[in-house]
C-alpha positions in Angstrom: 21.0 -32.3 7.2 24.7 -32.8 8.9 25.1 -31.6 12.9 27.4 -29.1 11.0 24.8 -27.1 9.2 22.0 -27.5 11.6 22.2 -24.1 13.4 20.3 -22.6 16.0 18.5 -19.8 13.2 17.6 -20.2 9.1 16.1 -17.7 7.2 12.9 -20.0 5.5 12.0 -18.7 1.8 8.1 -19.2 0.4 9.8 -21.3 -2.5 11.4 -24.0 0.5 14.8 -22.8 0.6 16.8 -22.9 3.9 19.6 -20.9 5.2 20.8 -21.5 8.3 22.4 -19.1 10.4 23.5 -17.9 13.7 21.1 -15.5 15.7 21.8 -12.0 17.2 20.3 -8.6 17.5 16.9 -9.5 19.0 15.7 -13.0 20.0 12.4 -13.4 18.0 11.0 -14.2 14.4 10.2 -12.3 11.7 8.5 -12.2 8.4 8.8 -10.2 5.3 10.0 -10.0 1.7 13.4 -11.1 1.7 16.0 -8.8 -0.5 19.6 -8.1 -0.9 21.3 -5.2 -1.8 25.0 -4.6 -2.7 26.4 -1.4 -0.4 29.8 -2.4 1.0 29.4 0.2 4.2 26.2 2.0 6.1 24.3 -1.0 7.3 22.6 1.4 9.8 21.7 3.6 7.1 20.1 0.5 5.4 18.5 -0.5 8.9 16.9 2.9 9.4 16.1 3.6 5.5 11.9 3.8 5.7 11.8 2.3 2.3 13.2 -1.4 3.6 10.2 -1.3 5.9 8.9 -5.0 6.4 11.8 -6.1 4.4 14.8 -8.4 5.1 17.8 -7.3 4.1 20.6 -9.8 3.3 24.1 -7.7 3.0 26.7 -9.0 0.2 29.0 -7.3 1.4 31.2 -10.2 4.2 31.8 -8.0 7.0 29.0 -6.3 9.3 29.5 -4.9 12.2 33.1 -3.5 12.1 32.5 0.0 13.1 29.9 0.0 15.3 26.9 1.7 15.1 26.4 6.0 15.9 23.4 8.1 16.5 24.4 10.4 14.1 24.0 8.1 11.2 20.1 7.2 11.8 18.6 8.0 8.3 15.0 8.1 10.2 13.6 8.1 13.8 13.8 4.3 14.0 15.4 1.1 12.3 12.8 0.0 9.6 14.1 -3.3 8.4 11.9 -6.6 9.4 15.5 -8.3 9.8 18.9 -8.8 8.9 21.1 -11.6 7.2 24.6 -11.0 6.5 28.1 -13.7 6.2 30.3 -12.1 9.2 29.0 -10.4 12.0 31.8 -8.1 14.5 31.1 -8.3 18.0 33.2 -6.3 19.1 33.2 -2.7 16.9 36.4 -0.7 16.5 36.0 3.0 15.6 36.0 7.0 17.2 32.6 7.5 16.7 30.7 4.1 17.6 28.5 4.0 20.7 27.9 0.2 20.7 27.4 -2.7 18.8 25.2 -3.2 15.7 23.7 -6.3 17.3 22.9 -4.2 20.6 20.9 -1.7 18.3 19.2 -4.0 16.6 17.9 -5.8 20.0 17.6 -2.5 21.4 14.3 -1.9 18.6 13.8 -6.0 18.5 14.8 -6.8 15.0 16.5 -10.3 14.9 19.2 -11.1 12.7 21.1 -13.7 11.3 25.2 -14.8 10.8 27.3 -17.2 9.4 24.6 -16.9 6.6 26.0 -18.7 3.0 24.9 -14.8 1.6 26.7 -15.5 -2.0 24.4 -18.6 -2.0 21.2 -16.3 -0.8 22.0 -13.6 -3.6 22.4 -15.8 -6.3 19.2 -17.8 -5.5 17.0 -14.3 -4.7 18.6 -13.0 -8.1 17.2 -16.2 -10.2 14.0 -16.8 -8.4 13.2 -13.3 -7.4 12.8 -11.9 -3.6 9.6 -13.4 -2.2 8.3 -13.6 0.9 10.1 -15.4 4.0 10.6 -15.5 8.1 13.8 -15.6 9.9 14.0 -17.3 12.6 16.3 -16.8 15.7 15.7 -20.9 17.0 14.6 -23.4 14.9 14.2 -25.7 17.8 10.8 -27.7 17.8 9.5 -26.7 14.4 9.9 -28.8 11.7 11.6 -27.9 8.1 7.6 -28.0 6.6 6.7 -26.1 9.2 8.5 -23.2 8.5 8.2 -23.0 5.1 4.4 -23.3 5.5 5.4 -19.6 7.7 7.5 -18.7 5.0 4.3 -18.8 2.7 2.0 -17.4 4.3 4.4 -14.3 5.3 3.3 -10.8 4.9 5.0 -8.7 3.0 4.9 -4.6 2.9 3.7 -4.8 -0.8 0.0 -6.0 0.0 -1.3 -2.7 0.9 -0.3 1.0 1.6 2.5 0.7 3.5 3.7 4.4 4.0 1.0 6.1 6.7 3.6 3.3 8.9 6.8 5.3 8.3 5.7 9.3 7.7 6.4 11.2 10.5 5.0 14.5 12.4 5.2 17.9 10.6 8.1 20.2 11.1 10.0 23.3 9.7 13.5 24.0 9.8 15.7 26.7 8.1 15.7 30.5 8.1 12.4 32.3 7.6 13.2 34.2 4.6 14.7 31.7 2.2 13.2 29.9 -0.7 10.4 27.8 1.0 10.1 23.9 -0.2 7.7 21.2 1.2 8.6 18.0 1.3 5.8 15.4 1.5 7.0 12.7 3.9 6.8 9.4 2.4 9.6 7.8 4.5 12.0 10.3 4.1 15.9 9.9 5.1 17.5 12.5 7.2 20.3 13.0 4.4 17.7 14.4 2.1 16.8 16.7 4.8 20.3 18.2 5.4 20.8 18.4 1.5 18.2 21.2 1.4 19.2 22.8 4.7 22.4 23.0 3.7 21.8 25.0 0.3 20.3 27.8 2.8 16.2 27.1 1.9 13.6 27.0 4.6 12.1 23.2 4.4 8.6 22.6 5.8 7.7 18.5 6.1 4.3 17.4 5.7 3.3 14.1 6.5 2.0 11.1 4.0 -1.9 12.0 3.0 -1.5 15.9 3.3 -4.0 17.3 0.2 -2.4 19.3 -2.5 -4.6 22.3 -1.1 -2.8 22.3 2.0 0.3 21.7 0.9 -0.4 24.9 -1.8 -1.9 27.3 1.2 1.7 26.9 2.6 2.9 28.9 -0.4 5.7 27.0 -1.4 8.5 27.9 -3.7 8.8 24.5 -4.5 7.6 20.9 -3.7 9.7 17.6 -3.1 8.3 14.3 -2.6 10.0 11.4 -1.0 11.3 8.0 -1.2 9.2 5.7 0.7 8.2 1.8 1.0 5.8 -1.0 -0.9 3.8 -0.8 -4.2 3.0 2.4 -5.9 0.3 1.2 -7.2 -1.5 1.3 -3.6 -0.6 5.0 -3.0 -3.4 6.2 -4.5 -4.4 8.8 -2.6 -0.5 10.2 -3.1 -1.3 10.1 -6.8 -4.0 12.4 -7.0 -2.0 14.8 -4.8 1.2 14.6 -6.9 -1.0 15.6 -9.8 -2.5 18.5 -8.4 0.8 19.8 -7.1 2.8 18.7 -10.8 0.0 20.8 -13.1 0.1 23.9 -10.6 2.9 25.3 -12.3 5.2 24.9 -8.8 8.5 23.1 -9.6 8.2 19.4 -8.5 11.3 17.0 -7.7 10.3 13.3 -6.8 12.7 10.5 -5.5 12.6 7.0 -5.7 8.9 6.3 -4.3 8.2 10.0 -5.3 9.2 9.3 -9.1 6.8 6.6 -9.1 4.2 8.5 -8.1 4.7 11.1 -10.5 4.5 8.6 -13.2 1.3 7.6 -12.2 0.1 10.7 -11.4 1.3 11.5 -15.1 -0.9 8.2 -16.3 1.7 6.0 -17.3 2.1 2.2 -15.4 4.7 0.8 -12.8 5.5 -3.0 -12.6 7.3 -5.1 -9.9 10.9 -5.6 -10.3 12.2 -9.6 -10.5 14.8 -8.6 -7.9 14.9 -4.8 -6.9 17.7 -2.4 -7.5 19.7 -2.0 -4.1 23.0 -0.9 -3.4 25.5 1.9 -3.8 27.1 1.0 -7.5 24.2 1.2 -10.4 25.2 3.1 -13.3 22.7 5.5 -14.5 22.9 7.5 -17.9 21.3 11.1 -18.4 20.0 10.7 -21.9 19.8 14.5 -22.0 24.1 14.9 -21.4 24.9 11.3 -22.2 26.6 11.7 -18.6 26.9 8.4 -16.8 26.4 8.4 -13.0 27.0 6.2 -10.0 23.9 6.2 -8.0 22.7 4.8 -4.4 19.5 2.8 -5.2 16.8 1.2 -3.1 13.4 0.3 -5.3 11.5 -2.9 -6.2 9.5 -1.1 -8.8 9.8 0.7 -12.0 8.3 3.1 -14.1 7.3 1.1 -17.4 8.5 3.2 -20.0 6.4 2.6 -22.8 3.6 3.5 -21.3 4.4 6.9 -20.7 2.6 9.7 -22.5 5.2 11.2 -24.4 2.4 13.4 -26.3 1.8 15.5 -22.7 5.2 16.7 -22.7 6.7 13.6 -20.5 10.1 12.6 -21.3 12.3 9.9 -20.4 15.3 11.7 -18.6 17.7 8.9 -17.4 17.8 5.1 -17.5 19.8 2.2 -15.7 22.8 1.3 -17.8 22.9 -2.5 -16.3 19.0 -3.1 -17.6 17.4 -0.1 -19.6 14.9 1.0 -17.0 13.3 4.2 -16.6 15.9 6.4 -13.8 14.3 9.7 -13.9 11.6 11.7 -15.9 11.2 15.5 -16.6 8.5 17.3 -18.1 9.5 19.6 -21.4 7.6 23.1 -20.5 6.5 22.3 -16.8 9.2 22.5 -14.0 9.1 19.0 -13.0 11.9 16.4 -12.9 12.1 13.0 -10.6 14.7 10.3 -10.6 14.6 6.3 -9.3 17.2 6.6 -7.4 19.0 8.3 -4.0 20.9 11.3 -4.9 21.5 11.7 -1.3 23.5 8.4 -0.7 23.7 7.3 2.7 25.1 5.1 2.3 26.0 5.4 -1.2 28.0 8.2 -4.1 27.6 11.7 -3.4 27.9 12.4 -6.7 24.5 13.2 -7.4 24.2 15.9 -4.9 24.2 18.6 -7.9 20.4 17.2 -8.5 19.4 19.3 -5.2 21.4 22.5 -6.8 19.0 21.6 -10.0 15.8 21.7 -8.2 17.0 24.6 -6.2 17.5 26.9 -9.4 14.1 26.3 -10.5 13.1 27.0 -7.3 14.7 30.2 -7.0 13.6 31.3 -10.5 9.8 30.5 -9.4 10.3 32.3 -6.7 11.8 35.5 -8.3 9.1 35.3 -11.1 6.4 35.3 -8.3 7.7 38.0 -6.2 8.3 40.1 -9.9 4.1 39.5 -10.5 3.4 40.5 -6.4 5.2 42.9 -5.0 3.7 43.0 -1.5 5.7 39.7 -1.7 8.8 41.7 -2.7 8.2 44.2 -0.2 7.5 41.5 2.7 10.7 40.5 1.7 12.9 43.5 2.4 10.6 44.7 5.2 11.8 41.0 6.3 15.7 41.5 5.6 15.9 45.0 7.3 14.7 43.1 10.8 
């Protein structure tokens, strides 16, 4: 290798593949699954997205750094990512709102990251191989080429076991006392979904990862929402059972990304690894119910195998990916249940998908009205409530 291309960092893939790169943000190592994903803006969205946990991210998109980074755009509590690779990196941010540099945050947590990465190179290659497992390296000095791929191979990687008790968080409610009540089981939620509910005037109560369905029930919801979240379905089986509980109990049920994959399970069908993920803020998604086609904000490695479904319980198909056929969302033809693949919350990402929450919300409303219609101590609770 020239004197040229020898840099001080390389992100090392399990298959032997070298990238070299120039180090900031903190100065260690990491390992993880590496994966790319296509958003052209919100890198501190991506960094603080719980469902990249143990994941790094290599941005297509050139130009990282530009505008800073701000508190107010933190999608969770802390940045989740494992590391970052990305083709220009700005040292020095320009915009109103920023408080510092993206390369200052990053330290700040100790996540390394990597510039002057070939990313077109890294995309292509992760897009014909697959993402697999690798470790980025802030100084490659004393450690030979074998050495870190041998790393590289022996990397964990956040699909091994169950990843999500690492990014739920502590219980809270938020909104006004009296409004339509949802729980939202925290899987590795984002902030944004959060402020979509608030914002349509309901009271939201969070419950962490691993809460039972009888809990969640004896909190007399109007309505349950599940989460996206990180790693393999497949190892959430506890979520499953809870899912399934809470789906047949007649409550109306709206799962996203992580939480659409556990509704399929919970509804006995299969989910299978991706070769390369769906990431980024441009997928086209058709509603096969309108024939509508939406842009969507995507982060997922793993799908809902369609065919497996059981179409002859009443599950239906609801939307697929227009780029590759896959399974985007599912409803349920008598019970008020509906999930989609992908983020109709953006951030970063469309906000065209927002009018999903106003869905979910109108079944909500309508269970709620029914209920109250069959109680009526609940109705009278209710205006004793609103004459306060």
């Amino acid at each position: 290798m020239s004197t040229r291309t020898r840099l001080p960092g390389a992100l090392v893939l399990e298959d032997g593949r070298i990238f070299p790169g120039m180090p900031f943000g903190a100065e260690t190592d990491a390992e993880g699954e590496a994966v790319f994903t296509t958003v052209m803006t919100g890198y501190q969205e991506v960094a603080t997205d719980p469902s990249f946990y143990g994941q790094i991210v290599c941005m297509t998109y050139p130009l990282i750094g530009n505008y800073g980074v701000c508190p107010a755009d933190d999608q969770s509590r802390r940045p989740w990512i494992a590391g970052m690779v990305v083709r220009e990196y700005c040292e020095e941010p320009s915009h109103w709102r920023s408080s510092g540099s993206f390369g200052d945050y990053l330290a700040r947590h100790g996540i390394p990251a990597l510039h002057s990465v070939d990313t077109r190179a890294l995309t292509r290659h992760l897009r014909t191989r697959g993402v697999m497992r690798a470790v980025l390296v802030s100084n490659r000095a004393g450690r030979s080429d074998e050495e870190l791929r041998e790393l590289a191979r022996q990397a964990w990687t956040p699909n091994t076991t169950d990843v999500v008790p690492a990014v739920t968080g502590q219980p809270r409610t938020l909104g006004p006392e009296d409004a339509p009540h949802v729980v939202l089981i925290d899987c590795g939620v984002k902030e944004h979904i959060v402020e979509s509910l608030l914002r349509r005037g309901v009271r939201v109560t969070v419950v962490p990862y691993g809460t039972t369905a009888k809990a969640i029930l004896s909190l007399a919801p109007d309505g349950v929402l599940t989460s996206p979240g990180p790693g393999d379905p497949a190892n959430a089986a506890a979520a499953v059972f809870t899912v399934r509980e809470l789906a047949r109990s007649g409550l109306p049920f709206f799962g996203i990304c992580l939480g659409h994959q556990l509704l399929a399970l919970a509804a006995g069908a299969r989910t299978s690894k991706l070769k390369f993920g769906h990431r980024g803020g441009n997928h086209p998604v058709k509603d096969l119910l309108s024939g509508a086609v939406h842009m969507t904000s995507q982060n997922h490695g793993y799908q809902v195998d369609a065919d497996s479904l059981p179409a002859d319980q009443g599950w239906q198909v609801w939307m697929v990916n227009v780029n590759d056929g896959t399974v985007e969302g599912l409803r349920h033809r008598s019970l008020p249940v509906m999930s989609v693949q992908y983020h109709p919350e953006g951030s970063p990402g469309p906000q065209d998908n927002q009018y999903l929450f106003d869905e979910f919300l109108g079944l909500v409303r309508e269970h709620r009205e029914r209920r109250r219609a069959t109680n009526p101590s609940l109705a009278a609770q209710a205006i004793a409530g609103g004459s306060e």
